[in-house]
C-alpha positions as CSV (number, residue, x, y, z in Angstrom):
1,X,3.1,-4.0,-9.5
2,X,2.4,-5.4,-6.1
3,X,5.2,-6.9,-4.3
4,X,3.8,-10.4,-4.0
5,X,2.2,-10.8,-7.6
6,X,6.1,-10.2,-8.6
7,X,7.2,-13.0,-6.5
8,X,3.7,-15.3,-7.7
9,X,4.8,-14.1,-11.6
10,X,8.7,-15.5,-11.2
11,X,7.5,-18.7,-9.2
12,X,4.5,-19.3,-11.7
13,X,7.2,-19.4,-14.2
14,X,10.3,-20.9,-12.9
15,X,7.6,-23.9,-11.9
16,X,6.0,-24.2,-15.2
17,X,9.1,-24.5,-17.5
18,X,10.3,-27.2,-14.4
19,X,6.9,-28.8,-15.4
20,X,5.4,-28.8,-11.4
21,X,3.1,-26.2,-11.5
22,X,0.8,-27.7,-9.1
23,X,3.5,-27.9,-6.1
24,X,3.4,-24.5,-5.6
25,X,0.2,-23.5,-7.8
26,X,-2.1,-23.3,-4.3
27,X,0.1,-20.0,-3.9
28,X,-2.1,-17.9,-6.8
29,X,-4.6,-19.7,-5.8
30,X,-3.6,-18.8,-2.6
31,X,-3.5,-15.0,-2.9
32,X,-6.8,-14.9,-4.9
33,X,-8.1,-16.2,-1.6
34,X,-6.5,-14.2,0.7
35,X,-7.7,-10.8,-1.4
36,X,-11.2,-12.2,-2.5
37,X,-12.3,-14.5,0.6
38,X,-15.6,-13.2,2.0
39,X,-16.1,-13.0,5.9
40,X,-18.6,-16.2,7.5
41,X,-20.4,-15.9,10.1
42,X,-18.7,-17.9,13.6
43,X,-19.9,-20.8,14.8
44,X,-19.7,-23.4,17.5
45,X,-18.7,-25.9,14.8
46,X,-16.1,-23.7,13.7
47,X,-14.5,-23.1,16.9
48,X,-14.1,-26.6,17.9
49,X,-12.5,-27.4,14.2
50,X,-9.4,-25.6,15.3
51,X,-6.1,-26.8,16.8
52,X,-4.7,-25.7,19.3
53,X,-6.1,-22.3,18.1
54,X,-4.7,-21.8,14.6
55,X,-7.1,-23.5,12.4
56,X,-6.4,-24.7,8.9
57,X,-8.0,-21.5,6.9
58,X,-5.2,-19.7,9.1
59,X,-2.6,-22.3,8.4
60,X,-3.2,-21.7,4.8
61,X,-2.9,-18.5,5.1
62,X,0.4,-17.6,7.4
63,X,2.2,-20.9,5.4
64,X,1.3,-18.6,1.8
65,X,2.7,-15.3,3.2
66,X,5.5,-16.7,5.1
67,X,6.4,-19.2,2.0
68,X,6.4,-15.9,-0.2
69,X,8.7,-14.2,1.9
70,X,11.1,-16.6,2.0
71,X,11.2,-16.8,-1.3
72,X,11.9,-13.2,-1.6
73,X,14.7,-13.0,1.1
74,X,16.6,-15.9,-0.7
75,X,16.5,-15.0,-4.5
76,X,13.6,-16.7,-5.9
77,X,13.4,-20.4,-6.6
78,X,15.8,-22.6,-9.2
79,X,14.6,-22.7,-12.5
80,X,15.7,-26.0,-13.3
81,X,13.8,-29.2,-14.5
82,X,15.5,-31.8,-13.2
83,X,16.5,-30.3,-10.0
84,X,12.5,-29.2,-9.3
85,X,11.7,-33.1,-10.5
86,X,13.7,-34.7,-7.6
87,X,13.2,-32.4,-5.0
88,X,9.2,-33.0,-5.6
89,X,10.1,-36.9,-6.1
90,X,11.8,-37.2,-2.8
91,X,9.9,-34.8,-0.5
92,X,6.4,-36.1,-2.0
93,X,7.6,-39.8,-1.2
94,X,8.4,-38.8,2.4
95,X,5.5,-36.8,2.8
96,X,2.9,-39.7,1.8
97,X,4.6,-41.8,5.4
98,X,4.8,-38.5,7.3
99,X,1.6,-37.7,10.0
100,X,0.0,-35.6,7.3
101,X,0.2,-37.7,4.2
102,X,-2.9,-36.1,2.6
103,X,-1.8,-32.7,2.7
104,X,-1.1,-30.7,-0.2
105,X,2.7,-30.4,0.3
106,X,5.1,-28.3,-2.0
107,X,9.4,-28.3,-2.0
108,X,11.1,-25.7,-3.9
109,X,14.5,-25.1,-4.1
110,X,16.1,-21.2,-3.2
111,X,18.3,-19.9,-5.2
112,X,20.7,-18.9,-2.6
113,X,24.5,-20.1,-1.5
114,X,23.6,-20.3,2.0
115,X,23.4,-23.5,3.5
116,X,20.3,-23.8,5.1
117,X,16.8,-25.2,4.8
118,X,13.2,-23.6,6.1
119,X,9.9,-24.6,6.6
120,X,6.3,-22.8,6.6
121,X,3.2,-23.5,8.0
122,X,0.8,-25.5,5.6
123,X,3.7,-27.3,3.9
124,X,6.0,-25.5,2.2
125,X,9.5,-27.1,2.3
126,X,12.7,-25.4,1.0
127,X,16.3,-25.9,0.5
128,X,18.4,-23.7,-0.6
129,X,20.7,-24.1,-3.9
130,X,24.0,-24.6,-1.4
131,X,22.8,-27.2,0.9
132,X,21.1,-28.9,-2.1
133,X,24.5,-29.3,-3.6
134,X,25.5,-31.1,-0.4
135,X,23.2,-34.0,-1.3
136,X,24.6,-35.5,-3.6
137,X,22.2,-38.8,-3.5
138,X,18.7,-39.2,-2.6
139,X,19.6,-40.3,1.0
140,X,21.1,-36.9,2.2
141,X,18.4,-35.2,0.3
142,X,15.9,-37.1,2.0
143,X,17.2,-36.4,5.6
144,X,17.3,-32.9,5.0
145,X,13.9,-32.6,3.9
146,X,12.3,-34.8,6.3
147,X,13.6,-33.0,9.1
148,X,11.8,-29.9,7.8
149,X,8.9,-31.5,7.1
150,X,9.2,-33.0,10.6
151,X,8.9,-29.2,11.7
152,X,5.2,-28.9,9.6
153,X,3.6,-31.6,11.4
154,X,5.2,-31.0,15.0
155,X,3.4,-27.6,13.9
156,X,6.7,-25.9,15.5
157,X,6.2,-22.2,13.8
158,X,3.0,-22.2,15.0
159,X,3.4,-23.1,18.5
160,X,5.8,-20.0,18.4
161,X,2.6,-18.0,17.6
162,X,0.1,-19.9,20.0
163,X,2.4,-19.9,22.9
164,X,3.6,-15.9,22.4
165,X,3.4,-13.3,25.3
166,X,0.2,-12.3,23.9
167,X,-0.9,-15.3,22.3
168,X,-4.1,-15.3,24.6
169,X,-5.2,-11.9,22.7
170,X,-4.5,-14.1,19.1
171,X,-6.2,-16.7,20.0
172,X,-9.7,-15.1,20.9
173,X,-10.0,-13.6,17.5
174,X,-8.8,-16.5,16.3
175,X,-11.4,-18.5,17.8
176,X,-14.4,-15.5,16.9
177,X,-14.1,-16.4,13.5
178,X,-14.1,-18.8,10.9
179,X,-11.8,-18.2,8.7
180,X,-11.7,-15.1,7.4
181,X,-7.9,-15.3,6.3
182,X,-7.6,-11.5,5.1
183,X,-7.5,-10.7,8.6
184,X,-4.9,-13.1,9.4
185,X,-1.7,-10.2,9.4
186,X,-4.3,-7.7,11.2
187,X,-4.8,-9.6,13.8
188,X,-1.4,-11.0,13.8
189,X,-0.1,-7.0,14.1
190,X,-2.7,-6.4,16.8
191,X,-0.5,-9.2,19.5
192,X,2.6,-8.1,17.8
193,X,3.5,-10.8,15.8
194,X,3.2,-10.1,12.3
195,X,4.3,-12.4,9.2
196,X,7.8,-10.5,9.0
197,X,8.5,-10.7,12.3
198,X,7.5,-14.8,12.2
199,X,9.9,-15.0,8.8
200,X,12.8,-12.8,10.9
201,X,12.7,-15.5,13.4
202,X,12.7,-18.2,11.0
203,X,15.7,-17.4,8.8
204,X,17.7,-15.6,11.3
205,X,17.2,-17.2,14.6
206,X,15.2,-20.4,13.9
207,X,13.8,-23.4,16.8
208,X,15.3,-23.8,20.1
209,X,18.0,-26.6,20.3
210,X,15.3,-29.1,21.6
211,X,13.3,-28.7,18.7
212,X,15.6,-28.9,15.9
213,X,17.2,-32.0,17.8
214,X,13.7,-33.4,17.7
215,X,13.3,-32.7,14.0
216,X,16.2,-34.3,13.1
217,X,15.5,-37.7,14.5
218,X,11.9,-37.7,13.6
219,X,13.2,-36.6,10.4
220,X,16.1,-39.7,10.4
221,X,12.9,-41.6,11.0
222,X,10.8,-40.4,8.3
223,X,13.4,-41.1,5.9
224,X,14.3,-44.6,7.3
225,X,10.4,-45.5,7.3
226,X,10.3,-44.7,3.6
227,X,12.8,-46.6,2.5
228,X,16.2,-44.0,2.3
229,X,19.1,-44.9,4.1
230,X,18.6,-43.9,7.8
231,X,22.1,-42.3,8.3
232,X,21.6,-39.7,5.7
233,X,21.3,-36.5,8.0
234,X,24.4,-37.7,10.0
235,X,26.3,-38.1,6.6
236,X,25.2,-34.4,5.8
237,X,26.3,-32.9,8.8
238,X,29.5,-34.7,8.6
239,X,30.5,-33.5,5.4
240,X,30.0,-29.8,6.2
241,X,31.7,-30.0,9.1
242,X,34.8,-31.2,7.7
243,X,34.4,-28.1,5.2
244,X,36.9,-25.3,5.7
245,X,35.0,-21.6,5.9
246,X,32.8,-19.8,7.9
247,X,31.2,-22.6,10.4
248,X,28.2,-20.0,11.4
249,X,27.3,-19.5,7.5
250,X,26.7,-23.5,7.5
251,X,22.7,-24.2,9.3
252,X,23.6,-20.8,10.7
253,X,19.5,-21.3,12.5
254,X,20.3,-24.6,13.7
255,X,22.4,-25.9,16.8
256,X,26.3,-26.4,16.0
257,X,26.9,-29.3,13.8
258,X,28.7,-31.5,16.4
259,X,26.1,-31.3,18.5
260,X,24.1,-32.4,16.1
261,X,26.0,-35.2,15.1
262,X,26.8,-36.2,18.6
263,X,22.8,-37.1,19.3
264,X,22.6,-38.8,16.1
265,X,22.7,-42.6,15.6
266,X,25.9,-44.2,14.0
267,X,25.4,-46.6,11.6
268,X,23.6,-47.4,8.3
């Protein structure tokens, strides 16, 4: 069987018995699209719809592979009721204050030790099972996942594409079509930045230290602005770095902790 229908199968079913099978659903819905969708004719129209050269068919469709490979990498998503019922409580609460309060946003939880959290293009939000474990009320969850939200509508990951080496090559295919999201890896491959090489980068090197400090305060904001405690994040940080272990395993694709801490507000 296909590698991704696996990973749709297990997610299809871990999100049903949680009862939020629309959070993720788009993903089937998702793949059917990406193997059925039928090539349109360009169009002036078309073209001047996009954003900064990725429009939203290709949003939709690196955010589905890249969310699917993550998934992979970390073990799948937690199977558990209550835990998918406050991570979609929280995250859909920030989402409806965040810059793209319409947009069909899904959090899922990986079932991994690491402590880390990753974002796709399109809205996917994760967490993994350790750093979930850290946030132990709905403040620290809330900081964590507004930062990565924060990284969705600063449309971070797909600056990375835009502004690549040959990102000029990308965009003119991007911009003779409209929307023909089969092609999206193809042409990705063609400038040399396919969907595994964009997931490499995200769970093994992640953002450069200005945008992950950015992400964390718009992220402190998002929270604040929604009605969670604004020191959250700080309080996260904190408590891992008092923890005794391997420092780099901790946010091992974000800057150092203290850093961190050091440019956040003090304070409630």
């Amino acid at each position: 069987m296909n590698a991704r229908l696996v990973l749709l199968s297990v997610l299809a079913l871990s999100l049903a018995t949680a009862g939020h099978a629309l959070d993720f659903g788009g993903l089937s819905k998702g793949l059917d699209m990406l193997n059925k969708a039928k090539a349109a004719k360009s169009t002036l129209d078309d073209a001047n719809k996009m954003v900064s050269g990725i429009g939203p068919e290709e949003e939709r469709a690196l955010g589905e592979t890249v969310a699917l490979e993550i998934i992979g990498k970390f073990g799948g998503l937690v199977r558990d009721e209550e835990t998918m019922h406050r991570v979609n409580l929280v995250g859909h609460a920030l989402a409806r204050y965040s810059a793209r309060p319409d947009h069909a946003w899904r959090f899922g939880v990986l079932n991994s030790d690491t402590v880390n959290a990753f974002s796709a293009p399109d809205g996917y939000v994760f967490i993994t099972r350790g750093l979930y474990q850290t946030a132990t009320d709905d403040d620290r969850l809330a900081a964590i996942l507004g930062h990565e939200i924060s990284h969705i509508t600063g449309r971070h990951a797909l600056r990375i594409i835009e502004t690549g080496e040959k990102s000029s090559v990308l965009m003119k295919h991007v911009s003779s079509r409209s929307g023909d999201v089969r092609q999206v890896d193809a042409y990705l491959n063609q400038v040399g930045l396919n969907t595994e090489k964009i997931v490499k980068f995200l769970v093994e090197k992640g953002f450069d230290h200005p945008t992950e400090f950015a992400a964390d305060q718009n992220g402190r904001d998002l929270a604040a602005v929604t009605g969670y405690a604004p020191n959250g994040l700080r309080t996260v940080l904190e408590d891992l770095q008092a923890r005794k272990g391997d420092a780099q395993a901790v946010f091992s694709t974000h800057p150092p902790l203290a850093e961190r801490i050091k440019r956040l507000p003090g304070g409630r």
